[in-house]
C-alpha positions as CSV (number, residue, x, y, z in Angstrom):
1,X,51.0,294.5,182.8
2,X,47.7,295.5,184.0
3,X,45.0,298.5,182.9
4,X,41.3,298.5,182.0
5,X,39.5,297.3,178.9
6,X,41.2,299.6,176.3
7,X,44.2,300.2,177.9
8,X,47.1,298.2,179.3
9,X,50.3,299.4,181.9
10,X,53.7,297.9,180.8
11,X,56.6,299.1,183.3
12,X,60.2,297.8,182.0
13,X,63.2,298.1,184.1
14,X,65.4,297.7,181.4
15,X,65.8,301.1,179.1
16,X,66.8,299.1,176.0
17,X,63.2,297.3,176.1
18,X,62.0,300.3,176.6
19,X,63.1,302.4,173.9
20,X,62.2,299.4,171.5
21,X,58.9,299.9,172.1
22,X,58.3,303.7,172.9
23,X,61.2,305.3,170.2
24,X,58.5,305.3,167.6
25,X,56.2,306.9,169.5
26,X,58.2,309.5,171.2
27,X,60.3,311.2,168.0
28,X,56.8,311.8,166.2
29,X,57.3,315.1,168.9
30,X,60.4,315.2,169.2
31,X,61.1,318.6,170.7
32,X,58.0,317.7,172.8
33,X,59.6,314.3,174.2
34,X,63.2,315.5,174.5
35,X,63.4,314.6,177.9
36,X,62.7,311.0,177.7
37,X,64.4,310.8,174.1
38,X,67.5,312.2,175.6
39,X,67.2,310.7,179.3
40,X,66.6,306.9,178.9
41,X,69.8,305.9,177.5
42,X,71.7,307.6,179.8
43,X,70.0,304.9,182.7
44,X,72.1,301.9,184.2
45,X,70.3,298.2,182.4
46,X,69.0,297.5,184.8
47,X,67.4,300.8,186.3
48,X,65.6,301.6,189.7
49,X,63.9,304.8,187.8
50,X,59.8,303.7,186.8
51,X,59.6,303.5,183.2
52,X,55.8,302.9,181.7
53,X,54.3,302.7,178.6
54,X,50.2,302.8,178.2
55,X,49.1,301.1,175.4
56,X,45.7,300.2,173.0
57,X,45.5,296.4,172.9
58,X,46.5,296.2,169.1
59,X,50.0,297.0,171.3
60,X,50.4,300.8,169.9
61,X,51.8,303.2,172.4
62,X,49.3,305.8,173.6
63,X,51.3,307.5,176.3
64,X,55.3,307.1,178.0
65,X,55.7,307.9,181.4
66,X,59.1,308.1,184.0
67,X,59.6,308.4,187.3
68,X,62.4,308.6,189.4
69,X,61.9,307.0,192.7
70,X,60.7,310.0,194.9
71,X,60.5,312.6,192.8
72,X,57.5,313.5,190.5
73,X,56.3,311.4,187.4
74,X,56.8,313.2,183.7
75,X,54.6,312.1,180.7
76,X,53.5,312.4,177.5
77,X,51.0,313.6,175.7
78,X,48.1,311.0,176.3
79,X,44.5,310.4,175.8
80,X,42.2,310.9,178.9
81,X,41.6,307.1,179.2
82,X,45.1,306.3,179.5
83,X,46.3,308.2,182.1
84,X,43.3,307.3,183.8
85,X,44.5,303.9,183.1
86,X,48.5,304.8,184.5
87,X,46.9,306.5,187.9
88,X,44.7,302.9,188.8
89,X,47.9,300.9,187.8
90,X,50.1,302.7,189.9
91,X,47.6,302.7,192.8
92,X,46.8,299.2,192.6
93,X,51.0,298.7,193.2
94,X,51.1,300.9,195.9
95,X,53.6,302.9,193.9
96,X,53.8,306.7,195.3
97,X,53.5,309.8,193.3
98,X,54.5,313.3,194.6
99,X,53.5,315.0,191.5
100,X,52.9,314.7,187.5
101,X,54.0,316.9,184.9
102,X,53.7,316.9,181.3
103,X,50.7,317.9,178.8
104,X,48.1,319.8,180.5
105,X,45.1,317.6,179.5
106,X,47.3,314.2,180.7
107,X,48.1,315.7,183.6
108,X,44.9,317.1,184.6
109,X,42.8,313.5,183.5
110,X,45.8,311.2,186.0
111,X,44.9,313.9,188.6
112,X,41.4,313.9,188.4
113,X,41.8,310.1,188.8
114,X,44.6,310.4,191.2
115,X,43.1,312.4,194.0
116,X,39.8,310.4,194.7
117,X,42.0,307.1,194.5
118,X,44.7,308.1,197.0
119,X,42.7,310.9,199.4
120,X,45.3,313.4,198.3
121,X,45.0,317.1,197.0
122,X,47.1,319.0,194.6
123,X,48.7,322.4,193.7
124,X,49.9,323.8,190.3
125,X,53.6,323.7,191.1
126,X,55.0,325.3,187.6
127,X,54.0,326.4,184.0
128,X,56.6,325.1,181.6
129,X,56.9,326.2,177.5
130,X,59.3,324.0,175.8
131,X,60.7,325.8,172.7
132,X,62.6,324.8,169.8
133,X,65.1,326.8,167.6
134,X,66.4,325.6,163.8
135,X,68.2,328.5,163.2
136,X,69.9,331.4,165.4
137,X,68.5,335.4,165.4
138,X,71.9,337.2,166.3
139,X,71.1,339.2,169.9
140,X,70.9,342.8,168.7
141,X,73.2,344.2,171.2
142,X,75.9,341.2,171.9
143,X,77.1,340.9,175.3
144,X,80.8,342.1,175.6
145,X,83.1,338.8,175.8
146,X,83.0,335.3,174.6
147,X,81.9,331.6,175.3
148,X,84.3,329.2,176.4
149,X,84.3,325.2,177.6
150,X,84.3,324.9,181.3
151,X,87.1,323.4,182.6
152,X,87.6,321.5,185.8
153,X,89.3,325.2,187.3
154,X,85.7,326.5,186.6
155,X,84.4,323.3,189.1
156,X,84.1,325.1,192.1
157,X,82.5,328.3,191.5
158,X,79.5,326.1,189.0
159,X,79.5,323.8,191.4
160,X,77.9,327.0,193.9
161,X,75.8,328.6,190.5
162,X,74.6,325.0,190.3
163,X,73.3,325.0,194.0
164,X,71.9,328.5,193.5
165,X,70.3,327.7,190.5
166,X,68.0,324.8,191.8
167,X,67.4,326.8,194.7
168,X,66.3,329.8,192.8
169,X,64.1,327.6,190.8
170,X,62.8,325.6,193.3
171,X,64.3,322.0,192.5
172,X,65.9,320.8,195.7
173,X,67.7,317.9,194.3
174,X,69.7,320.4,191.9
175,X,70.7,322.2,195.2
176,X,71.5,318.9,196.6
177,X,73.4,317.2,194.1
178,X,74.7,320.3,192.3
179,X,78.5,319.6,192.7
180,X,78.5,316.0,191.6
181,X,75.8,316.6,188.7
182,X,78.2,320.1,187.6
183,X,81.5,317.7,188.4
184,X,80.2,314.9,185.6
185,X,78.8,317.3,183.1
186,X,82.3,319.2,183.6
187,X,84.0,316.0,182.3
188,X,82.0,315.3,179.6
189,X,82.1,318.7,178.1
190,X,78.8,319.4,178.6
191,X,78.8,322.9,180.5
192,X,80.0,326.5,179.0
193,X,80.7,329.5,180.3
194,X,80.5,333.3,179.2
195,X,83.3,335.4,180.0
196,X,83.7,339.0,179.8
197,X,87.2,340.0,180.8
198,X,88.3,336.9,181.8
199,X,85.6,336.6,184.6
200,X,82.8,333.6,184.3
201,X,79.9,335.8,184.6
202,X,77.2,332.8,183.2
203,X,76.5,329.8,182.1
204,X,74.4,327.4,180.1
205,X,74.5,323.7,179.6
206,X,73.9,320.8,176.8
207,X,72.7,317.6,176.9
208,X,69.9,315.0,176.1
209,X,70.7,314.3,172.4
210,X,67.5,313.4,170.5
211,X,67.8,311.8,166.9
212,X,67.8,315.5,165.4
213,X,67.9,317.6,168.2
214,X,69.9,318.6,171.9
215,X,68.6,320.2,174.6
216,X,70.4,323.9,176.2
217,X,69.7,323.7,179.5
218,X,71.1,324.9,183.6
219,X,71.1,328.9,181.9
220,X,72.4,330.8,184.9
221,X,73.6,334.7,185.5
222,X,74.4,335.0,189.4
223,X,72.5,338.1,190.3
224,X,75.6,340.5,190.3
225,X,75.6,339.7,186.6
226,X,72.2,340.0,185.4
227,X,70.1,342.5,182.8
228,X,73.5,342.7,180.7
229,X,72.7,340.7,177.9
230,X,75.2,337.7,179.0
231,X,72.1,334.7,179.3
232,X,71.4,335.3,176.0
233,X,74.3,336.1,173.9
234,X,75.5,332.3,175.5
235,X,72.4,330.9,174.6
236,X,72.5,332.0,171.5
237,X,76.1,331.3,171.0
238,X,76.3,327.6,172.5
239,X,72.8,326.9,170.3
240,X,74.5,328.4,167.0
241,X,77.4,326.1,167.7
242,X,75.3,323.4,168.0
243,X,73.5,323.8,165.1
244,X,76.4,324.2,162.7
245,X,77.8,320.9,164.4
246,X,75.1,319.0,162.4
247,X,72.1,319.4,164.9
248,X,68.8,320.2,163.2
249,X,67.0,321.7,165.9
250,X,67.7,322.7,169.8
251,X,65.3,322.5,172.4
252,X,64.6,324.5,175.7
253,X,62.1,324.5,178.7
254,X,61.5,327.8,180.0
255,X,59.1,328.8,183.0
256,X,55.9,330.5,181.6
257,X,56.0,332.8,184.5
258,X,58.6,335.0,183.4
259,X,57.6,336.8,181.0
260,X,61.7,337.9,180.5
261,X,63.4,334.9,179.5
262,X,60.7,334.0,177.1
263,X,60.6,337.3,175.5
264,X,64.7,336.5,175.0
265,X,64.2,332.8,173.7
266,X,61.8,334.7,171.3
267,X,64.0,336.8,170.0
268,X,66.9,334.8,169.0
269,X,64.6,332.5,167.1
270,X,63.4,330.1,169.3
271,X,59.8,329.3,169.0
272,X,56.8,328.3,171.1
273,X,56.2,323.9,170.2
274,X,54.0,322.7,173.6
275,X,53.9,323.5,177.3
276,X,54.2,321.3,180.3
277,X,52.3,321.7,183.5
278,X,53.3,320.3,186.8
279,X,50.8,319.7,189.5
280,X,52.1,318.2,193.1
281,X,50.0,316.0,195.5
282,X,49.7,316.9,199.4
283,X,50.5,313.5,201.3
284,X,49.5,315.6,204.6
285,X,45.5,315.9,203.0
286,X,45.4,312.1,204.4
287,X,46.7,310.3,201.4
288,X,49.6,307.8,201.3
């Protein structure tokens, strides 16, 4: 535990300590903090991923942050002087950090900090908007077809989407570990196809449960398949189904660039709730 005068930096390798201290503090945004709501208890006790909290000395949590080792660090919302606080801690413990994303204002106040500490620079790397839906606008014009469960017959060809999907998005360890990642979520029921004529022609994905809510998540239409409606008659289908299974709310992260799949979010009733910036840091500007 270390940090500055107002602020201290706890890092637990055990998620059950974790949660016990940063649940509070994380479902006050829920749909905001779905990631580490719905992440942390899926972690072996105990875990290599970097799990922080920043907190005021009276011990209440001003800011959660999570790292898995060599990729970038997601966080919270946070006051200025706390991620200021998380940057010099993690320095201090010669603890790398490709990039940050999270809350534009934390992000920005760890990288101000970040760059003159390490000699590194940074680049915007994404614009994120992370949308939540309570109940489901019908797609005007329905795709033709239906959902379905994928099945370990569908392994193969969403193991490939899966690769093409983190390369089209630019998150190489999706392309790496695409087979094994769509293998597991395959056996725990977690992936589902759209079919039209009994040919998979998309898919879409659920998974880190909050308290109230669940994420949708891997939406895919290989290129053959797209600017037919099929993204977002699934998404609205798997998220009504959801819904009338007892969640209260479903969650989404969608890239601000593209200015088409928010207009569709939008129009099946999801809504606008925060956005999530991502900046990475250059090792090659003559930082570690």
């Amino acid at each position: 535990m270390t940090g500055d005068a107002a602020f201290h930096v706890h890092r637990f390798d055990s998620p059950v300590d974790f949660t016990d201290l940063t649940q509070p503090f994380l479902v006050e945004h829920e749909a905001e903090n779905c990631f580490f709501i719905g992440h942390v208890p899926t972690l072996p006790n105990p875990t290599d991923v970097h799990l922080y909290a920043v907190t005021h000395p009276s011990g209440a949590v001003a800011a959660v942050a999570l790292m898995t080792p060599w990729r970038h660090m997601v966080m919270t919302r946070a006051p200025a002087e706390a991620a200021i606080s998380l940057a010099r801690y993690l320095h201090a413990q010669d603890i790398p950090v490709p990039g940050i994303q999270g809350p534009r204002d934390a992000v920005e106040a760890f990288s101000r900090e970040w760059r003159p500490l390490t000699g590194v620079a940074s680049h915007s790397r994404a614009e994120m908007g992370i949308y939540e839906a309570t109940r489901i606008i019908p797609p005007a014009s329905p795709a033709p077809g239906s959902m379905r469960v994928a099945h370990a017959g569908d392994g193969a060809l969403l193991s490939r989407w899966s690769v093409e999907f983190g390369q089209e998005i630019g998150e190489p360890h999706l392309a790496r570990d695409g087979p094994d990642i769509t293998g597991r979520r395959i056996e725990k029921g977690q992936l589902v196809v759209w079919e039209d004529g009994g040919e998979p022609v998309a898919m879409a994905g659920s998974a880190g449960a909050t308290p109230n809510g669940i994420r949708i998540n891997a939406v895919y239409t290989p290129p053959p398949f797209r600017r037919r409606g099929y993204a977002s008659t699934l998404v609205a289908s798997l998220s009504q189904q959801l819904l009338h299974g007892g969640r209260r709310f479903c969650f989404l992260y969608t890239d601000l660039a593209n200015p088409t799949s928010n207009k569709i979010y939008r129009s099946i009733g999801y809504t606008p709730v925060a956005e999530s910036v991502r900046v990475e840091f250059d090792r090659s500007a003559g930082g570690r």
